[in-house]
VOPAGU-2260 file (C-alpha; in pm, 1 decimal, decimal comma):
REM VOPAGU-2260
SITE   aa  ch    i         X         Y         Z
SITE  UNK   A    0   -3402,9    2167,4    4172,7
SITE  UNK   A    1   -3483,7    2361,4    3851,5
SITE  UNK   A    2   -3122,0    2407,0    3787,4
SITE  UNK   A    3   -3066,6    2071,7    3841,8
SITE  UNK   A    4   -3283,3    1914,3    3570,3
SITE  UNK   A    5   -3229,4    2205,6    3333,4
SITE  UNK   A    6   -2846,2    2018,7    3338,5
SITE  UNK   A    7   -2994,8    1669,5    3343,9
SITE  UNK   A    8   -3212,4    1759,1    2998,3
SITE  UNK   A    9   -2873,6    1982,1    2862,8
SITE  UNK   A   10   -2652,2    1652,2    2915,3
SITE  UNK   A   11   -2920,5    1458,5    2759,1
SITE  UNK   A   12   -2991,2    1664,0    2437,6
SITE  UNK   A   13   -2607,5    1704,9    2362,4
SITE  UNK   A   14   -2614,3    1325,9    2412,1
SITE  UNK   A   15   -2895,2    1257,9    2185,6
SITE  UNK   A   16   -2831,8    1464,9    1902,1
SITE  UNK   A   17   -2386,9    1373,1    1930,5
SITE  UNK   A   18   -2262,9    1244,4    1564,3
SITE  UNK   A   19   -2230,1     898,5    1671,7
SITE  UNK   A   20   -1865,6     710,6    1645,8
SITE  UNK   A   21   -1862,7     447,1    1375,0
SITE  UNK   A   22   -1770,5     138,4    1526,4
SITE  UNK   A   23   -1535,4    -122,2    1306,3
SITE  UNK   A   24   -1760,1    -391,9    1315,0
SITE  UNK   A   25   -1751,5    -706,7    1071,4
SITE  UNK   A   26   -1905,5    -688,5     767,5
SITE  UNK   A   27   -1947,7    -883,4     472,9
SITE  UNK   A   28   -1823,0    -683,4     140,0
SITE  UNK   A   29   -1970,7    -966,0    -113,8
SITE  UNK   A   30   -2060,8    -783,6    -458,4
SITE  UNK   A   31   -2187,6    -919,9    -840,9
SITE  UNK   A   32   -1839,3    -946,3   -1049,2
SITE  UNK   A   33   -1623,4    -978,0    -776,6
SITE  UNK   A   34   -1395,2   -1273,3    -688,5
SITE  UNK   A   35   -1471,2   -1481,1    -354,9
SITE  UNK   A   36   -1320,4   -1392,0     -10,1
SITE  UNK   A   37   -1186,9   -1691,2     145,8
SITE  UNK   A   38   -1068,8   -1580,0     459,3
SITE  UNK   A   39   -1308,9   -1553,4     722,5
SITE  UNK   A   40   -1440,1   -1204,2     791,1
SITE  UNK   A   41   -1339,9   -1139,4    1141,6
SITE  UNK   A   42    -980,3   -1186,6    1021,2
SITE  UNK   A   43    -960,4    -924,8     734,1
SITE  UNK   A   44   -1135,2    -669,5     922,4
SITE  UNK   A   45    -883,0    -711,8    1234,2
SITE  UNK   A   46    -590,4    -644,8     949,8
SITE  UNK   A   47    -654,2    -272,5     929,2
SITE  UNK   A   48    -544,1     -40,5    1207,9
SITE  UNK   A   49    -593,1     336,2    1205,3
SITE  UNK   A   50    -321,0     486,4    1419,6
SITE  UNK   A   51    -505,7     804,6    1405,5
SITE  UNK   A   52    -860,9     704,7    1446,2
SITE  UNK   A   53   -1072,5     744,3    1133,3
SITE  UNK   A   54   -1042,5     912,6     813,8
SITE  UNK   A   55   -1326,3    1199,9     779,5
SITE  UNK   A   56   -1465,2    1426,6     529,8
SITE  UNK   A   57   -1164,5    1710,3     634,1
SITE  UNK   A   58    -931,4    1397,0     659,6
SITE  UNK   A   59    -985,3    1183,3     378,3
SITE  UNK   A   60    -858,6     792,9     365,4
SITE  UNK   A   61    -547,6     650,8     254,0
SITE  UNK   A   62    -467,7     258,8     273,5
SITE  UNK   A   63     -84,8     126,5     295,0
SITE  UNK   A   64     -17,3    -169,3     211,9
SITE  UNK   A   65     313,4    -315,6     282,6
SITE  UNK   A   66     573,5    -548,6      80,0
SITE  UNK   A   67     747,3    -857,6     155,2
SITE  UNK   A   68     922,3    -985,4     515,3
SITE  UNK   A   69     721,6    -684,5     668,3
SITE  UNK   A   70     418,6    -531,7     870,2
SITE  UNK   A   71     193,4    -246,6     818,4
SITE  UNK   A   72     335,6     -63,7    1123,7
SITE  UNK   A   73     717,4    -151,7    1055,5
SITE  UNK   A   74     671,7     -25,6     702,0
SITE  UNK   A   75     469,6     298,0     781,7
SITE  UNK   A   76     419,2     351,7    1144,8
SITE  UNK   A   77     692,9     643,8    1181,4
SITE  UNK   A   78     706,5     737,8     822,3
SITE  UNK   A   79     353,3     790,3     578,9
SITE  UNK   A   80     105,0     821,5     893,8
SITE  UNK   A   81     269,1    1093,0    1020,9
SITE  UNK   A   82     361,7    1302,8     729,5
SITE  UNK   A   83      36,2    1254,8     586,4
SITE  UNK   A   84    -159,1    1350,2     887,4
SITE  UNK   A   85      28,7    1654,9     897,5
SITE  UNK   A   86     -80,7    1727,9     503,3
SITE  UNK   A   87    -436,6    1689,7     640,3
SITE  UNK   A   88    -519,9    1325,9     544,7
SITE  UNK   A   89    -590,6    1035,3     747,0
SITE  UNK   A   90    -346,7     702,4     674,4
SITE  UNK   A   91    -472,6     350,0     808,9
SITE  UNK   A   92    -274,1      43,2     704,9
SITE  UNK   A   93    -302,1    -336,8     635,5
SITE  UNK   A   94    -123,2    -567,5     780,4
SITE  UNK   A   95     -73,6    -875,9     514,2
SITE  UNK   A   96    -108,3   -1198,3     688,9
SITE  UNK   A   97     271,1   -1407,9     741,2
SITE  UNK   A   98     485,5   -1107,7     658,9
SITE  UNK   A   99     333,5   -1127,0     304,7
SITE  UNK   A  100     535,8   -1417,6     249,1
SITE  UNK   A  101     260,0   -1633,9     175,8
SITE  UNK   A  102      24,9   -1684,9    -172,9
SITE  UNK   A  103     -25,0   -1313,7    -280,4
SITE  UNK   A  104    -366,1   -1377,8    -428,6
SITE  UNK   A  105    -463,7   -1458,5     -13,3
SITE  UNK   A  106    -288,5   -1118,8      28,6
SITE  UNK   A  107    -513,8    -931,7    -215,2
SITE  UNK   A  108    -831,8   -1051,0     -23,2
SITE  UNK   A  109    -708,0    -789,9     308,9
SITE  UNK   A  110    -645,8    -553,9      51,1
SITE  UNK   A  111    -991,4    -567,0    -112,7
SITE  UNK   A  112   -1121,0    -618,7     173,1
SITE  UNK   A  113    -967,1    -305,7     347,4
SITE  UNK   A  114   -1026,5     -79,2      48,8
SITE  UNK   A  115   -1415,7    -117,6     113,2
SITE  UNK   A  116   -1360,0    -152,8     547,7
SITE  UNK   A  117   -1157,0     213,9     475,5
SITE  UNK   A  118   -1478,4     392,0     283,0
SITE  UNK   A  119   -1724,6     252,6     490,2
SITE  UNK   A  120   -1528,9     399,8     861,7
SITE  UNK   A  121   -1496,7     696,2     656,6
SITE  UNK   A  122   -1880,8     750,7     544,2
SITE  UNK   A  123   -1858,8     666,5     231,4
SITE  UNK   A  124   -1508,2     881,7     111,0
SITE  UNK   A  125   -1308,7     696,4    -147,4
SITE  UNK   A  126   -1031,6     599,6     -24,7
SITE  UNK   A  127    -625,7     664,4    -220,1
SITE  UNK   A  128    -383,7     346,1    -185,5
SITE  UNK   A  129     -20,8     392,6    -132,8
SITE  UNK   A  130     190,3      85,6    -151,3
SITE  UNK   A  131     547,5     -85,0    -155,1
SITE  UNK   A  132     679,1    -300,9    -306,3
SITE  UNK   A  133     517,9    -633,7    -358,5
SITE  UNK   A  134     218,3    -418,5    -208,1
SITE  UNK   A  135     146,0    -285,0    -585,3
SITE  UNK   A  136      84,4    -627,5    -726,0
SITE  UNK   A  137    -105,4    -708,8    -505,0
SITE  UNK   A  138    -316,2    -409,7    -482,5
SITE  UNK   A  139    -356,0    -413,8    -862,0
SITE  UNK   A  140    -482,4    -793,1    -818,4
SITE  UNK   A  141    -745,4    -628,3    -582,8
SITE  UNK   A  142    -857,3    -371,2    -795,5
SITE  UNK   A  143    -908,5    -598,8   -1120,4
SITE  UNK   A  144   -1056,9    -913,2    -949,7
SITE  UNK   A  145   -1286,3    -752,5    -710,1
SITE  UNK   A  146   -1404,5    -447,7    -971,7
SITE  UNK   A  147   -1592,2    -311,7    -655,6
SITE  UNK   A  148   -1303,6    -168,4    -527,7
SITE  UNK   A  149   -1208,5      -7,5    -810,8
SITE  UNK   A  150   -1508,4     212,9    -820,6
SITE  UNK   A  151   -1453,6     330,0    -503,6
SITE  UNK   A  152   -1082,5     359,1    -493,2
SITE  UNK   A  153    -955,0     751,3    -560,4
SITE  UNK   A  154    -598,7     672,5    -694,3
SITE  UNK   A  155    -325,1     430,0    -668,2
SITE  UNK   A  156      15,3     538,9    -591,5
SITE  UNK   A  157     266,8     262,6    -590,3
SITE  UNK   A  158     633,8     312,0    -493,1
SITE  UNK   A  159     889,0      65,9    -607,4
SITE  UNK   A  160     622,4    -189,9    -732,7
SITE  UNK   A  161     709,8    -525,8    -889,5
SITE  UNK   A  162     459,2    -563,3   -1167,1
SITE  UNK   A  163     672,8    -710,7   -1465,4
SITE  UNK   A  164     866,2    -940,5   -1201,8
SITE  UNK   A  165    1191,2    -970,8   -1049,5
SITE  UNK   A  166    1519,4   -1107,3   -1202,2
SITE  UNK   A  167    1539,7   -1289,9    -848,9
SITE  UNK   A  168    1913,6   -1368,1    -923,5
SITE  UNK   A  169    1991,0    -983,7    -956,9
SITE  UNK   A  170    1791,9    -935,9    -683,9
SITE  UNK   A  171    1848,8    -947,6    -288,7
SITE  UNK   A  172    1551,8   -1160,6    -269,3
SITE  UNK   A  173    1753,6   -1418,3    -403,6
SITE  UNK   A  174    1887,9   -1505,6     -46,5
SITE  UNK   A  175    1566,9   -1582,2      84,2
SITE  UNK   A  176    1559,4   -1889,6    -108,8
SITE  UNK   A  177    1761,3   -2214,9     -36,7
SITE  UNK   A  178    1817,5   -2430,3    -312,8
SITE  UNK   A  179    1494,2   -2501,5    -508,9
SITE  UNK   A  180    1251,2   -2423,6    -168,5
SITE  UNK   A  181    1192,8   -2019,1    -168,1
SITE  UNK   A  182     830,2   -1945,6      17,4
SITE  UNK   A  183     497,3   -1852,6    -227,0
SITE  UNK   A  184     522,9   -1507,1    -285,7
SITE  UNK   A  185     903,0   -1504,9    -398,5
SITE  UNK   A  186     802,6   -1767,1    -661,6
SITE  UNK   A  187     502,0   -1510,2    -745,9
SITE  UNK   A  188     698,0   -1230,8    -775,4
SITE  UNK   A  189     951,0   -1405,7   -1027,7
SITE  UNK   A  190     998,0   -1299,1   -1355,2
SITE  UNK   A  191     774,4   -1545,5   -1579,5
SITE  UNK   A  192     575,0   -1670,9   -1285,1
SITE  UNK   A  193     200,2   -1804,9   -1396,6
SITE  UNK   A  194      52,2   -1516,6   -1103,4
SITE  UNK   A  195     225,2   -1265,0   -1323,3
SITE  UNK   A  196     116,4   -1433,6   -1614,8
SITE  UNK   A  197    -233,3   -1430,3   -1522,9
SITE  UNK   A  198    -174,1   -1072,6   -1385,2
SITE  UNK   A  199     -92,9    -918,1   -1698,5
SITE  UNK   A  200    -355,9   -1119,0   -1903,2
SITE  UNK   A  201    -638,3    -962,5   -2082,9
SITE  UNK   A  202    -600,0    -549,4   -2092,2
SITE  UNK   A  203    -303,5    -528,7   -1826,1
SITE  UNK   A  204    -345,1    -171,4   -1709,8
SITE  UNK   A  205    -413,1     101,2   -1451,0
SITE  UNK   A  206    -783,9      65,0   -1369,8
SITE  UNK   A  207    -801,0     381,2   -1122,4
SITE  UNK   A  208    -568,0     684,3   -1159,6
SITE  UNK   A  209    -235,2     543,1   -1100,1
SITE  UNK   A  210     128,4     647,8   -1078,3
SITE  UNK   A  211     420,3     418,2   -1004,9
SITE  UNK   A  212     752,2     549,9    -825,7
SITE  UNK   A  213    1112,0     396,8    -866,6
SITE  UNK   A  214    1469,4     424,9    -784,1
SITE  UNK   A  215    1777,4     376,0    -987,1
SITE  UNK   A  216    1911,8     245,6    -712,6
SITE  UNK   A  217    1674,5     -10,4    -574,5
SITE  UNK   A  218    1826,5    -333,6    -558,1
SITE  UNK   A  219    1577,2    -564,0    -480,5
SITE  UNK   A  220    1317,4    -481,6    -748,2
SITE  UNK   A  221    1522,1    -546,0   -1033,2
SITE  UNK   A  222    1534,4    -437,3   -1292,8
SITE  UNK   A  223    1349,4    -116,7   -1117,7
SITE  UNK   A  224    1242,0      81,4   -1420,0
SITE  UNK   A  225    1070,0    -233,8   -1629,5
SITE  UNK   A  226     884,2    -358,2   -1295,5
SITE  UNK   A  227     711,8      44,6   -1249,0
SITE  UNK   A  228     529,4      -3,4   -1580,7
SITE  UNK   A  229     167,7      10,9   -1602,0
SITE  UNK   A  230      11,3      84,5   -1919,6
SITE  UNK   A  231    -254,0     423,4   -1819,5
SITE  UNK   A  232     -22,7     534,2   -1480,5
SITE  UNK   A  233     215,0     802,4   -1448,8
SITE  UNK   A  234     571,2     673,3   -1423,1
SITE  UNK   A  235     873,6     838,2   -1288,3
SITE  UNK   A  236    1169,1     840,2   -1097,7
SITE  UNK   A  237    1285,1    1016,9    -753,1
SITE  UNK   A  238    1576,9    1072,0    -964,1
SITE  UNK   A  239    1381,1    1255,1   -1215,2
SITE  UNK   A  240    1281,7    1490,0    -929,1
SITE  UNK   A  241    1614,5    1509,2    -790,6
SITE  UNK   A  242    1868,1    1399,6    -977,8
SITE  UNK   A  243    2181,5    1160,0    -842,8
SITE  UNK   A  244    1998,5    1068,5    -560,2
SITE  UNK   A  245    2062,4     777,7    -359,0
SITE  UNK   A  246    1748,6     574,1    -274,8
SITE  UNK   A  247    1756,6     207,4    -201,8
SITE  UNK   A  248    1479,9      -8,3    -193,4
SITE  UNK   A  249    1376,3     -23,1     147,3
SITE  UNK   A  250    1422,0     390,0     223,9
SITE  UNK   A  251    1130,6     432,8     -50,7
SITE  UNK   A  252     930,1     413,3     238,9
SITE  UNK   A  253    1064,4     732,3     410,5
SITE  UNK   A  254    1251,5     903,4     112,9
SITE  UNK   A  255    1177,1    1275,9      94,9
SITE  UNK   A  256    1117,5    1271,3    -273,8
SITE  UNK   A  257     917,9    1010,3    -333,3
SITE  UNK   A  258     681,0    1165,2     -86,1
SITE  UNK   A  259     703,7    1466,3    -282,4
SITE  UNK   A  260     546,4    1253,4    -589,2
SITE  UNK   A  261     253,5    1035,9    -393,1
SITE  UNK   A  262     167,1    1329,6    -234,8
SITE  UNK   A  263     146,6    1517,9    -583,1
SITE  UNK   A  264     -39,0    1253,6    -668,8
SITE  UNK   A  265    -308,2    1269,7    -404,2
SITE  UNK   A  266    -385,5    1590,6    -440,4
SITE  UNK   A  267    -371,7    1595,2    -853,8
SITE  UNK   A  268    -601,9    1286,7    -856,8
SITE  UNK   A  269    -367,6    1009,6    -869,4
SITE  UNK   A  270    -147,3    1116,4   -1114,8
SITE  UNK   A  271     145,7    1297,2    -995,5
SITE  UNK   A  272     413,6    1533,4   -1239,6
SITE  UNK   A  273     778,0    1597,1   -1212,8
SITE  UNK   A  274     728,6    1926,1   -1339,7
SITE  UNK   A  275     437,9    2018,8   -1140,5
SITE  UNK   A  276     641,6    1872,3    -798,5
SITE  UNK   A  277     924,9    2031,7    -951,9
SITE  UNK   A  278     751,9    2415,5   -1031,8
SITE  UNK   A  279     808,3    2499,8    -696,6
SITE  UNK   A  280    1200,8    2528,8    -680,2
SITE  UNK   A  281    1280,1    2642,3    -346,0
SITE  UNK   A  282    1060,5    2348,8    -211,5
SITE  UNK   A  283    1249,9    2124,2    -436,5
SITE  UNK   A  284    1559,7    2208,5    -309,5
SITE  UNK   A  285    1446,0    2207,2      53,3
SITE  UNK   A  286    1298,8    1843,9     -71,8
SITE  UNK   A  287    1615,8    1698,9    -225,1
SITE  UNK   A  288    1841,7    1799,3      41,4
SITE  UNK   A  289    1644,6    1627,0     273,0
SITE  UNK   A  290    1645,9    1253,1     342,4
SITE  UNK   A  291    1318,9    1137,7     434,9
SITE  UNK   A  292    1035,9    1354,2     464,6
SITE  UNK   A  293     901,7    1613,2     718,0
SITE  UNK   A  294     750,0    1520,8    1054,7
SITE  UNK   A  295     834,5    1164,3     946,8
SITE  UNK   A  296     994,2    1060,9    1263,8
SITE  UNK   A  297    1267,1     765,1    1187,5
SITE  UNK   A  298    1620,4     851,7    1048,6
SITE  UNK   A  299    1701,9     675,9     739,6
SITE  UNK   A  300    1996,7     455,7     916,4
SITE  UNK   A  301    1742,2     309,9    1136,3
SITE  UNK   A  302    1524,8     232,8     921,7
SITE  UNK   A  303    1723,1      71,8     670,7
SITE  UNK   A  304    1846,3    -128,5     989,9
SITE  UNK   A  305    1524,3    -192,0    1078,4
SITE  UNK   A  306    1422,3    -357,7     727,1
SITE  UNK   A  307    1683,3    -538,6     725,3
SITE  UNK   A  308    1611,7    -692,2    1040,9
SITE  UNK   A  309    1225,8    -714,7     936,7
SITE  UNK   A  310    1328,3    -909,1     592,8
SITE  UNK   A  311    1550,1   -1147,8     808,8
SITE  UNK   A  312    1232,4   -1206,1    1061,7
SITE  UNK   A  313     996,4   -1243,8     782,4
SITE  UNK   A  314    1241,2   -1512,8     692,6
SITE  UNK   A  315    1186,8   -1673,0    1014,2
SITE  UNK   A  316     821,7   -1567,6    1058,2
SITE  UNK   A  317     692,5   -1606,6     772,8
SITE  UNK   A  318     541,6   -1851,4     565,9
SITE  UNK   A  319     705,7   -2157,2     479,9
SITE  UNK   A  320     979,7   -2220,3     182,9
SITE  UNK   A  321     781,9   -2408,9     -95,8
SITE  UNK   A  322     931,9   -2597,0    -421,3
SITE  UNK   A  323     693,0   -2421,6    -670,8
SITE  UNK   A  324     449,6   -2139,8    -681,1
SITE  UNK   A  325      79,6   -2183,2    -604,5
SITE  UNK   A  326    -158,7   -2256,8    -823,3
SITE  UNK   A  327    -362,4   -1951,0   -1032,6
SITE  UNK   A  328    -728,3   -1969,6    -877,9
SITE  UNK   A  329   -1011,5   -2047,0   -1079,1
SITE  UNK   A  330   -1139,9   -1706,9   -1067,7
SITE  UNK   A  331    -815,7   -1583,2   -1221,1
SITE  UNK   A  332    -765,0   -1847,2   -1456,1
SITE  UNK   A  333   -1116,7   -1812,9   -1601,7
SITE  UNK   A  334   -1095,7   -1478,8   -1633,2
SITE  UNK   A  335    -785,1   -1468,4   -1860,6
């Protein structure tokens, strides 16, 4: 009988005194300065997913966020959440609401939303953002309308990012559109759109440590090198790493070298160096003779299969065509 409750008050101790599991519950992230969420709670906080469970002090946070005609797990399921668990941090991603075809100032909100969702699941870590494509715009519209984020953001590391806008008739985005009707965040993403406009208005700049990651050979983000400028962020090239290489737009996502540089920059503070990635050059070599990165587990033909097929259903899936761009909200407007 002794023995027995000796186990009883053992099972209850280790019970009692257990770190408890933070749950993902709904909250409200509402703070002085920043812009107003207008998508209902419940729906932002379902956006994030943690493949891994969640980020801890040994394991520290990064968000993804995705670009157009895709999903958080298409773009990084087999790729980044892998390859950065296995360099010791913990990747969660956001999945943008109607392939991120839709108004990209809706967009930001999951981001924002996510950025503070990530640090809280985490106990308070700050939390690094990678994204892709159209997922730097809108991350950067996160971090300078809803300033809260930004203080609690580590570094932003943004590969193939459209910030100056696209050339969409040079661009492979261009067949998305059918006459004058192309959906909301093609029109956004347009060179001289009034998003970009109010975008780069009043001190257009990196407002946590940034760097910005590109490809000669991109194709969709065009042209490649004028859309990775932010004014503050570290800007290079996989080419600059390895020279002659052959990186399209959609293999960013997997490329061995441009994992090289984000993850340079996540562990130099958000500013990555060709030099520093490069001082190393056995690992260089070993880097730019591979194709995508290690323990990343999809081959670069499939994937560039894959987003293909992922633009074409985002095509399908996503939001509707439009004949104009939407409107600037007041927050944004007032604030330029």
């Amino acid at each position: 009988m002794d023995s027995y409750l000796s186990l009883l008050l053992l099972i209850f101790s280790v019970l009692s005194f257990a770190a408890p599991v933070k749950e993902r519950g709904v909250q409200s992230f509402v703070f002085s300065g920043d812009a107003p969420f207008t998508v209902n709670t419940a729906t932002l906080a379902a956006a994030l997913k943690c493949p891994n469970g969640n980020p801890t002090a040994s394991s520290p946070p990064v968000l993804l966020v995705h670009g157009t005609g895709s999903t958080g797990e298409e773009t990084w399921g087999e790729g980044y959440v892998p390859a950065l668990r296995s360099k010791g941090y913990t990747a969660c991603y956001v999945t943008l609401p109607g392939r991120a075809m839709g108004d990209m100032q809706t967009s930001s909100e999951y981001v924002a939303y996510a950025i503070h969702q990530l640090s809280t699941l985490s106990s308070g870590a700050r939390p690094a953002i990678i994204t892709h494509s159209q997922g730097g715009p809108v991350t950067q519209w996160a971090l300078r309308f809803w300033p809260s984020t930004a203080s609690i953001a580590s570094a932003f590391i943004a590969l193939s990012p459209d910030f100056a806008g696209i050339e969409l008739f040079d661009s492979k985005l261009s067949n998305i559109c059918v006459g004058k009707l192309c959906q909301a965040s093609i029109w956004q993403q347009s060179s001289g759109s009034n998003y970009l406009a109010a975008l780069h208005a009043d001190s257009f700049g990196a407002v946590v440590p940034t760097t910005a990651i590109w490809s000669v050979f991109d194709g969709i983000v065009m042209p490649p090198k004028d859309n990775a400028q932010l004014p503050g962020a570290a800007v290079m090239s996989v080419q600059d790493l390895c020279p002659g290489r052959l990186t399209s737009h959609p293999q960013m996502t997997v490329d061995a070298a441009g994992f090289a540089l984000a993850l340079d920059a996540l562990k130099h503070g958000g500013k990555a160096s060709v030099s520093r990635a490069r001082s190393d050059i056995f690992g260089t070599i070993g880097t730019c003779l591979r194709i995508t990165a290690p323990t990343m587990s999809v081959s670069v033909a499939n994937q560039v299969a894959g987003d293909i097929n992922d633009v074409v259903g985002g095509f399908i899936l996503g939001d509707p065509r439009v004949t104009k761009e939407p409107a600037v909200k007041a927050y944004a407007v007032n604030a330029s």
